[in-house]
C-alpha positions as CSV (number, residue, x, y, z in Angstrom):
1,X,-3.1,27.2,4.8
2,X,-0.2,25.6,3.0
3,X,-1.1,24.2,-0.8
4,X,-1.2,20.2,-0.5
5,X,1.2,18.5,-2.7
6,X,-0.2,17.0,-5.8
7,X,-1.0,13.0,-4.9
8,X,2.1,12.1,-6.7
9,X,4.4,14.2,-4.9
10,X,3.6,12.4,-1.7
11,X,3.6,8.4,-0.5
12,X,1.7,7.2,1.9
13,X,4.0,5.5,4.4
14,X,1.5,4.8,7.6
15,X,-2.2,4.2,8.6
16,X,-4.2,4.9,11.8
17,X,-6.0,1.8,13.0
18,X,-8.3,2.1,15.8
19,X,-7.8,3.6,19.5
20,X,-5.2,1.8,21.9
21,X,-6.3,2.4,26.1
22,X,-8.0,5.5,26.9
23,X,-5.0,8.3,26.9
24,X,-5.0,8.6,23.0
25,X,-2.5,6.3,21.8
26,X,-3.5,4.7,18.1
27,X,-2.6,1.7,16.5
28,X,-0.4,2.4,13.6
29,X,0.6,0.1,10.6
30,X,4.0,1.5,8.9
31,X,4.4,0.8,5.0
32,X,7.9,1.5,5.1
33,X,10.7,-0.8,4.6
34,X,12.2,-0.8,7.7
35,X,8.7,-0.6,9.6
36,X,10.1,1.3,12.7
37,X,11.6,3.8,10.5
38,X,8.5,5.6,10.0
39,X,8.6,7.7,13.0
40,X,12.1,9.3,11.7
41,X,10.4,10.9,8.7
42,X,9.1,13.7,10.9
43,X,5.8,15.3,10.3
44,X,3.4,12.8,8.5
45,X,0.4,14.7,6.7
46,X,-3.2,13.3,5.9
47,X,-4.7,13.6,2.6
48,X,-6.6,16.7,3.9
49,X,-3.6,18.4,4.8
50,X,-3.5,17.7,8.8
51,X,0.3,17.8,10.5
52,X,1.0,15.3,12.6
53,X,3.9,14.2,14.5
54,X,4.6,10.6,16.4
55,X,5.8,11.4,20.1
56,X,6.6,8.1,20.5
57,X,6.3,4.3,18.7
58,X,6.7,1.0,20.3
59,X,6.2,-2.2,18.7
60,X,2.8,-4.6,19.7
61,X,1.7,-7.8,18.1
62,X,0.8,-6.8,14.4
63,X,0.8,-3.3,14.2
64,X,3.2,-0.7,16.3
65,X,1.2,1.4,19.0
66,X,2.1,5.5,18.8
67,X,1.6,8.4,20.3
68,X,0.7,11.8,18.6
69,X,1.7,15.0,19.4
70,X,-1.5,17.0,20.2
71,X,-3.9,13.6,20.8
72,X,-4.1,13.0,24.1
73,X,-7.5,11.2,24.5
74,X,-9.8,7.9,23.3
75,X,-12.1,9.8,21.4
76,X,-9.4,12.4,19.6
77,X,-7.7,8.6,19.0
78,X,-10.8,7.2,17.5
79,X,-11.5,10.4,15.3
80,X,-8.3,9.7,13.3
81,X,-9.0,5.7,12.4
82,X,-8.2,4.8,9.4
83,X,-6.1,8.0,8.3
84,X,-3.2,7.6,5.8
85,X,-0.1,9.5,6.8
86,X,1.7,10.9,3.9
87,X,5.1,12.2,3.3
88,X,6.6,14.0,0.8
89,X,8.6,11.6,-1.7
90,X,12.1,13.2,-1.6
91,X,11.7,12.4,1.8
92,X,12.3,8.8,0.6
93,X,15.3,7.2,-0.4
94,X,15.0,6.0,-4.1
95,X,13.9,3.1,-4.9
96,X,16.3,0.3,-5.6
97,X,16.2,-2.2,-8.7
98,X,13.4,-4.5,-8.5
99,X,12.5,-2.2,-6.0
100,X,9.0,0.0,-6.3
101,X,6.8,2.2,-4.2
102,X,3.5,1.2,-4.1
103,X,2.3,4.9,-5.0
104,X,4.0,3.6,-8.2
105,X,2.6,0.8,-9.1
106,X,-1.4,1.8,-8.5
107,X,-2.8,3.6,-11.9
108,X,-0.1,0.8,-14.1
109,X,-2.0,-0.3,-17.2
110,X,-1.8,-4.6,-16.6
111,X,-1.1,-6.4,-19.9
112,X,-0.7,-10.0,-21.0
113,X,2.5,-11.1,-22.5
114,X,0.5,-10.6,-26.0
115,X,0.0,-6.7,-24.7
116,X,-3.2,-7.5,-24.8
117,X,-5.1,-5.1,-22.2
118,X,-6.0,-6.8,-18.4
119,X,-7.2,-3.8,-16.7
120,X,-5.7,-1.5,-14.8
121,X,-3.4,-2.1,-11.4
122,X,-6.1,-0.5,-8.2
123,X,-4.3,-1.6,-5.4
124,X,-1.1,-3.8,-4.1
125,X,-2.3,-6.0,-0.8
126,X,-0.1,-8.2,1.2
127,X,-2.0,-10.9,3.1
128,X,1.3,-12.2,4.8
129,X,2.8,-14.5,1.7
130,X,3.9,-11.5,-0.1
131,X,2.9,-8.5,-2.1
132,X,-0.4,-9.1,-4.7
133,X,-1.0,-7.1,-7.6
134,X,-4.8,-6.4,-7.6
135,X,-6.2,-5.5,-11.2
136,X,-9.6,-4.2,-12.2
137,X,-10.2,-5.3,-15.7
138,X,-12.9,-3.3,-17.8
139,X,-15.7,-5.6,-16.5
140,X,-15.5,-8.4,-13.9
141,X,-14.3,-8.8,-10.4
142,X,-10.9,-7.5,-10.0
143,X,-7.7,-10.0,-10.5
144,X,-5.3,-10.9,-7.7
145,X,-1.9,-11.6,-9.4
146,X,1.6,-12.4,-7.0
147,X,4.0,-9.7,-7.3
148,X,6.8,-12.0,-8.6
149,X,9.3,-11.1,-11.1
150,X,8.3,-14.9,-12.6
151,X,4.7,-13.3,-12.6
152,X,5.1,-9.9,-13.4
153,X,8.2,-10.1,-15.2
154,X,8.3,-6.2,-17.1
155,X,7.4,-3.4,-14.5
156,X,7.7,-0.6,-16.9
157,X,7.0,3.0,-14.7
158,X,7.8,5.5,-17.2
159,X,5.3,3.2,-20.1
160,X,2.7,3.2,-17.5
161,X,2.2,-0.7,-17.6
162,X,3.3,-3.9,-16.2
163,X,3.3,-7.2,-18.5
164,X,2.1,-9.9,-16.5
165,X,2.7,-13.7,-17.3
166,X,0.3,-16.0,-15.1
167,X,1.1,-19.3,-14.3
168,X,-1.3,-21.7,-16.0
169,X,-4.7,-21.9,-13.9
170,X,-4.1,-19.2,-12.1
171,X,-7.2,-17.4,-14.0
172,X,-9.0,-20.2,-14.8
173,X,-12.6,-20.0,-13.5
174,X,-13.5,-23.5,-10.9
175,X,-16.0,-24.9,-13.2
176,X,-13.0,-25.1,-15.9
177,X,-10.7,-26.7,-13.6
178,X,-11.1,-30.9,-13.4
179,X,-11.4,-31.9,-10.1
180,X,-8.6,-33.7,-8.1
181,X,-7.3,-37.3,-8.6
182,X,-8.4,-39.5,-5.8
């Protein structure tokens, strides 16, 4: 068996979601920048080192429906849901300015405009308004900061941090805030 590439050699560009009919089509959600693109990076790899190949990708309402070479029923479908599908990052063009990979960004050291320490970047969601830093500080419930350039102004890679700047509020807990003016 081939070695696996070390976790930062690789991005994850793609996700299986659940079955779609009953000839083994998957739902598929691309994390690529051009969504469709993901089917020209050719093989796509799970973390445990599975090859897989998309015979074909059409778009549906939230998600793109594809077929794999090799899955040709519901249950092989169903087997694979919720599988990241890697690819090797020369694959990828590089990023642009302002630009960053996701890979990138999780493992970032979060601190304040002080440098004092937030926590520690776990996980960038997008709910539909944009990208969200999510930060798990030392102890508490993890921080969801906008990925704005007027909220996290210094993305610094190569320091391992990011320097975030909240707006006023944005951390304050509801019993601290005064209710609204009738």
């Amino acid at each position: 068996m081939p070695a696996r590439p070390a976790p930062g050699d690789r991005v994850c560009v793609a996700r299986i979601g659940a079955p779609h009919g009953v000839r083994g089509e998957v739902r598929l959600w691309s994390f690529t920048g051009d969504p469709s693109a993901v089917a020209a990076y050719g093989p796509l790899t799970a973390a445990d080192g599975r090859v897989f190949e998309i015979a074909s990708l059409r778009p549906a309402k939230d998600c793109f429906v594809a077929r794999l070479k090799g899955v040709a029923d519901r249950d092989a479908a169903e087997a694979l849901r919720n599988l990241d599908l890697y690819v090797p990052r020369e694959k990828l063009a590089p990023a642009g300015e302002d630009e960053f990979y996701h890979a990138d960004l999780i493992g970032l050291v979060a601190v304040d405009t002080t440098g004092a320490e937030m926590g520690t970047v776990i996980a960038v969601q997008n709910f539909g308004a944009g990208d969200i830093l999510e930060i798990a500080p030392k102890r508490g419930e993890t921080l969801l900061v906008p990925f704005s350039k007027a909220v996290v102004p210094v993305v610094d890679i190569p320091g391992g941090r990011v320097v975030v700047d909240p707006p006023p509020g944005l951390f304050d807990d509801e019993e601290d805030v005064p209710p609204p003016s009738p």
